[in-house]
C-alpha positions in Angstrom: 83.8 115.9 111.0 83.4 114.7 107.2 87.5 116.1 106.7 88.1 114.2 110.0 86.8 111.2 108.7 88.6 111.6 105.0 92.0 111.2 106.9 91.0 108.5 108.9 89.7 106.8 105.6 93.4 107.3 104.3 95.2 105.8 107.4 92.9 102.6 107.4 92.9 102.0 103.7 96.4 101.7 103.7 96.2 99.3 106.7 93.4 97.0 105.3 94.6 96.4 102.0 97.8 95.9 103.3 96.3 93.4 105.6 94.1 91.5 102.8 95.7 92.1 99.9 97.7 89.3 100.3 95.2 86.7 100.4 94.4 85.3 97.2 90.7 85.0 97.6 88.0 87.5 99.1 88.3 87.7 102.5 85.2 90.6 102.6 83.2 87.6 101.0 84.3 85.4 103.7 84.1 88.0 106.2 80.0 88.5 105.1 79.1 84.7 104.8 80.6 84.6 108.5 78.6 88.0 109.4 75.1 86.0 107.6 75.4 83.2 109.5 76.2 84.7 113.0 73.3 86.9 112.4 71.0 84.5 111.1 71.7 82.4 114.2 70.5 84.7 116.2 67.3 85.7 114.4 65.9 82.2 114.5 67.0 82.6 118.6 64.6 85.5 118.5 61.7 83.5 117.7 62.0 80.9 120.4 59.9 81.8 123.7 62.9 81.2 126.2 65.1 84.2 125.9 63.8 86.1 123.1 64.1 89.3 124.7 67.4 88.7 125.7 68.4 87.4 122.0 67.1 90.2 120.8 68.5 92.8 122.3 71.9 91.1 121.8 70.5 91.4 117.9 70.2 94.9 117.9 73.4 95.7 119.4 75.5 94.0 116.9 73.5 95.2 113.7 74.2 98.6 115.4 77.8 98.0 116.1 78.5 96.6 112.8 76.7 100.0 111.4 78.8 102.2 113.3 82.1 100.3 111.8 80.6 100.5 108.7 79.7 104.4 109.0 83.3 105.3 110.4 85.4 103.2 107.3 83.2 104.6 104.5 79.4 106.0 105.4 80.6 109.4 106.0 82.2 109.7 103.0 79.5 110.1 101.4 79.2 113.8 102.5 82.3 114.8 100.9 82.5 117.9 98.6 81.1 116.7 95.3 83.8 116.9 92.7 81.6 118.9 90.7 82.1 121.8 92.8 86.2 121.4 92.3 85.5 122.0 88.1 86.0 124.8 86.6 83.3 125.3 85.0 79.1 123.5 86.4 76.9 124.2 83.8 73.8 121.7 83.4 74.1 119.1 80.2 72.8 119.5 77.0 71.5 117.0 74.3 73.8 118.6 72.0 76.8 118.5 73.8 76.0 114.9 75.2 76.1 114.1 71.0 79.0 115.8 70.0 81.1 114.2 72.5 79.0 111.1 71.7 80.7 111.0 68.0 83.8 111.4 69.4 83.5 108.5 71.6 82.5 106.5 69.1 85.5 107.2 66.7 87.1 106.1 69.9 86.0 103.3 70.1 86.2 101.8 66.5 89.5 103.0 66.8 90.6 101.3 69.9 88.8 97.9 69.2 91.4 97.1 66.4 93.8 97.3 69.2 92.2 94.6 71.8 92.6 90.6 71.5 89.5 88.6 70.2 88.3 84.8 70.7 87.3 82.4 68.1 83.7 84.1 67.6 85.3 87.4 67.3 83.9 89.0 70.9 86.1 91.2 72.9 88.7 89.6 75.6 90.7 90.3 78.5 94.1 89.4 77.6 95.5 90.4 80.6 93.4 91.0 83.6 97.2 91.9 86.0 97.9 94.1 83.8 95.0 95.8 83.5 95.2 95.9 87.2 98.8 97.2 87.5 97.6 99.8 85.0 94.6 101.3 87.0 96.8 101.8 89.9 99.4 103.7 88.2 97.2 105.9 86.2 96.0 106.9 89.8 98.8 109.0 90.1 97.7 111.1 86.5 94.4 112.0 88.5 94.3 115.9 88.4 95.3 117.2 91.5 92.3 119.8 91.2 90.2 116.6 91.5 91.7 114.4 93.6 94.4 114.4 95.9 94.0 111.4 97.4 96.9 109.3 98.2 97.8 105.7 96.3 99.7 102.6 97.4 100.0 100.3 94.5 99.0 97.7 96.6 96.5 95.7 94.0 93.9 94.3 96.3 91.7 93.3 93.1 89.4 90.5 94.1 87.4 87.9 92.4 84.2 87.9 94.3 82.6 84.8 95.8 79.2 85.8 95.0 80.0 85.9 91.1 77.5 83.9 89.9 74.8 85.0 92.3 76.0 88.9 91.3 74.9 87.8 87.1 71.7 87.4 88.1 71.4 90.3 90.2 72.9 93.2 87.4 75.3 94.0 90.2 78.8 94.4 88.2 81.1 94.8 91.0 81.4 96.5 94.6 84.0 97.7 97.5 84.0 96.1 100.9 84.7 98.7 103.2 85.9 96.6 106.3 88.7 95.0 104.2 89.2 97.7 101.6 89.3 94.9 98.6 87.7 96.0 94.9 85.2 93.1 93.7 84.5 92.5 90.7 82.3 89.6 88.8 84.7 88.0 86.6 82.0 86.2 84.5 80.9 89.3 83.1 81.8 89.8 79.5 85.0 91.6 79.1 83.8 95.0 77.5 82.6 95.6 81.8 85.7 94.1 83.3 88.1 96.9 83.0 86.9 99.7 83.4 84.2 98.1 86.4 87.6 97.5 88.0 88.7 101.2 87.2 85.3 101.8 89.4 85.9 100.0 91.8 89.1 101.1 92.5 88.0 104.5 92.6 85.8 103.8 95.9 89.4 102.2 97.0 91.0 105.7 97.0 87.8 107.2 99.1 85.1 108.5 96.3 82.0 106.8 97.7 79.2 108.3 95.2 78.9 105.9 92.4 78.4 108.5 89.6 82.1 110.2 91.4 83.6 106.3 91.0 82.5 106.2 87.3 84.2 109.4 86.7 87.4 109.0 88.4 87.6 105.4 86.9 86.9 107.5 83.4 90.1 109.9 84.4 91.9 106.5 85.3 91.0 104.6 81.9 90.2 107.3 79.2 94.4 108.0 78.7 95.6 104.5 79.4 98.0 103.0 77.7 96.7 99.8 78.1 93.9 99.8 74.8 91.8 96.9 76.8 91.4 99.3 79.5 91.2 102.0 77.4 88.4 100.8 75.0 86.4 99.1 78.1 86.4 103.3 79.1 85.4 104.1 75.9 83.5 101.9 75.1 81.0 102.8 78.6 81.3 106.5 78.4 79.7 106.0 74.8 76.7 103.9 75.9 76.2 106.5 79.3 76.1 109.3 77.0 73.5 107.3 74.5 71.6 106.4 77.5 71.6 110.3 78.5 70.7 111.0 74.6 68.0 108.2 73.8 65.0 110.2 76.1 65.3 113.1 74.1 66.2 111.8 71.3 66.4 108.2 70.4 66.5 108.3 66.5 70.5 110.1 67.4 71.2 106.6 69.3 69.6 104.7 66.6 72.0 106.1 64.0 75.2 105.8 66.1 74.4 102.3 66.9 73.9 101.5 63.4 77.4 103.2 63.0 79.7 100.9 65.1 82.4 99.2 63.8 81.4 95.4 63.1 83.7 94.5 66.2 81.7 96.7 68.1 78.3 95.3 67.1 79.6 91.8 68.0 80.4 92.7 71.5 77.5 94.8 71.7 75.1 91.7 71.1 77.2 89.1 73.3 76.4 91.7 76.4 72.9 91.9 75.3 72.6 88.0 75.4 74.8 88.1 78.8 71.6 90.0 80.2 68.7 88.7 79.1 70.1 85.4 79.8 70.6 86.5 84.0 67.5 88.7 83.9 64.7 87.9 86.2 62.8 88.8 89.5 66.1 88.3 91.2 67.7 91.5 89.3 64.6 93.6 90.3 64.5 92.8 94.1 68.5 94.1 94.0 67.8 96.7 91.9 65.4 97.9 93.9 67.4 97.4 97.3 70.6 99.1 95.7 68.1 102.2 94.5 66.8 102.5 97.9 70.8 102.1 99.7 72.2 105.0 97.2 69.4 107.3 97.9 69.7 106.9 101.4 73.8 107.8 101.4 73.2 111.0 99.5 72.6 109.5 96.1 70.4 110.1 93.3 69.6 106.5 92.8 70.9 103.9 90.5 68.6 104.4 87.5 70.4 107.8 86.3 73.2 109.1 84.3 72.8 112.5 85.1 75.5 113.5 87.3 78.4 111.4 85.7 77.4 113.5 82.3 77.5 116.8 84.4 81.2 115.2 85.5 81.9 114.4 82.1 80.8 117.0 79.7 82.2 119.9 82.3 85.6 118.3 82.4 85.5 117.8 78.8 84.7 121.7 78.1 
């Protein structure tokens, strides 16, 4: 059933993006505010006297409609074979891997910075967000076959989303709408996320539902660009998932690297610190906690871990 449902994934991608693509805002975004309000309509039905039962029922059977729709375009692919399984080698992670490759990354990084385009304050910025875009859909093609072999349409169905503001406050960085197959991404973040949030994103386009599976296939997709703004955004994440992996065991390691970035880095590094704690608030922990609980219930370890990228990562690095 999961295999029939990965081909039936790759028939209605195609047909969705092709359908939506074209239309230069989110039509998921306008698709859900149409979905809210329909739905909200009837809740407040349900608690009148005359025809509650009635309104309810009708309730029920278009939440459970729309959850079969959702279930047969993406919620079963959540039971794929984990890409872990197509490595060569699946050993667990070790600290002292995790900070050898760490001191690679970061060499990386400083190296790659001196590439990318700066404004007046010196911060990190998109130069050229199409592309960027264009890029991350032909590097989908250099995805290991042993990995994925998924197929790609170069059809760039990269939206804004329509919730951008709304998605700062909430520490959500992008998503995929699986009933029009278009890759959101909040374009007010700072431009060290755009990138390689896109490469994500895009990822969940080809059909790798996990999260941790996205960050790694947008890692394969951004880590040999030739495009140094997607390149460095790739980087520059698989550094700070690999310090956040380190810091529990040992944080005077993360300390030293941090105080080892290049001054580009450091001035980046602050402006997405500022970016947070400027949109933090009970508003991020409500969604935090709501996304925790939606990943764990589609075979998901949760949101607050790194673990299974790093297995990803260090394994396909050995």
């Amino acid at each position: 059933m999961v295999s029939f449902f990965e081909h039936f994934f790759e028939m209605q991608k195609w047909f969705h993006q092709l359908a939506f693509s074209w239309i230069p805002f989110s039509a998921g975004d306008v698709l859900y505010i149409i979905l809210g309000l329909f739905l909200l309509y009837y809740i407040i039905r349900c608690f009148q006297k005359k025809k509650r039962k009635q309104y309810l029922l009708k309730l029920m059977i278009i939440i459970n409609i729309l959850y079969f729709i959702y279930q047969l375009n993406w919620g079963m692919l959540y039971f794929q074979t984990p890409i872990i399984q197509k490595l060569s080698t699946q050993e667990k992670p070790t600290v002292d891997n995790a900070k050898k490759l760490a001191i690679q990354y970061l060499k990386k990084c400083k190296s790659t910075r001196k590439l990318v385009k700066e404004d007046g304050n010196g911060i990190f910025v998109v130069n050229d967000l199409k592309g960027i875009q264009t890029e991350i859909l032909s590097q989908q093609h250099h995805i290991p076959q042993s990995i994925s072999n998924k197929k790609t349409h170069l059809i760039n169905s990269f939206k804004t989303s329509l919730f951008k503001d709304i998605m700062s406050y909430s520490g959500i960085l992008g998503y995929y709408n699986p009933f029009t197959a278009e890759a959101q991404y909040n374009s007010t973040l700072p431009s060290t996320f755009i990138p390689f949030t896109s490469a994500h994103e895009s990822a969940h386009q080809l059909g790798f539902a996990r999260e941790q599976e996205a960050n790694f296939i947008g890692y394969l997709i951004g880590i040999n660009s030739r495009n140094p703004e997607l390149r460095y955004s790739t980087e520059y994440f698989t550094l700070k998932s690999l310090l956040k992996f380190i810091v529990g065991e040992d944080p005077a390691f993360v300390k030293y690297i941090i105080r080892n970035y290049s001054p580009e880095m450091k001035r980046d590094r602050l402006y997405e610190k500022v970016f947070v704690a400027r949109h933090q608030g009970a508003f991020e922990d409500f969604f935090g906690f709501t996304n925790n609980l939606f990943l764990k219930s589609n075979q998901q370890e949760g949101s607050i871990t790194y673990s299974y990228f790093i297995d990803l990562l260090l394994n396909y690095e050995k």
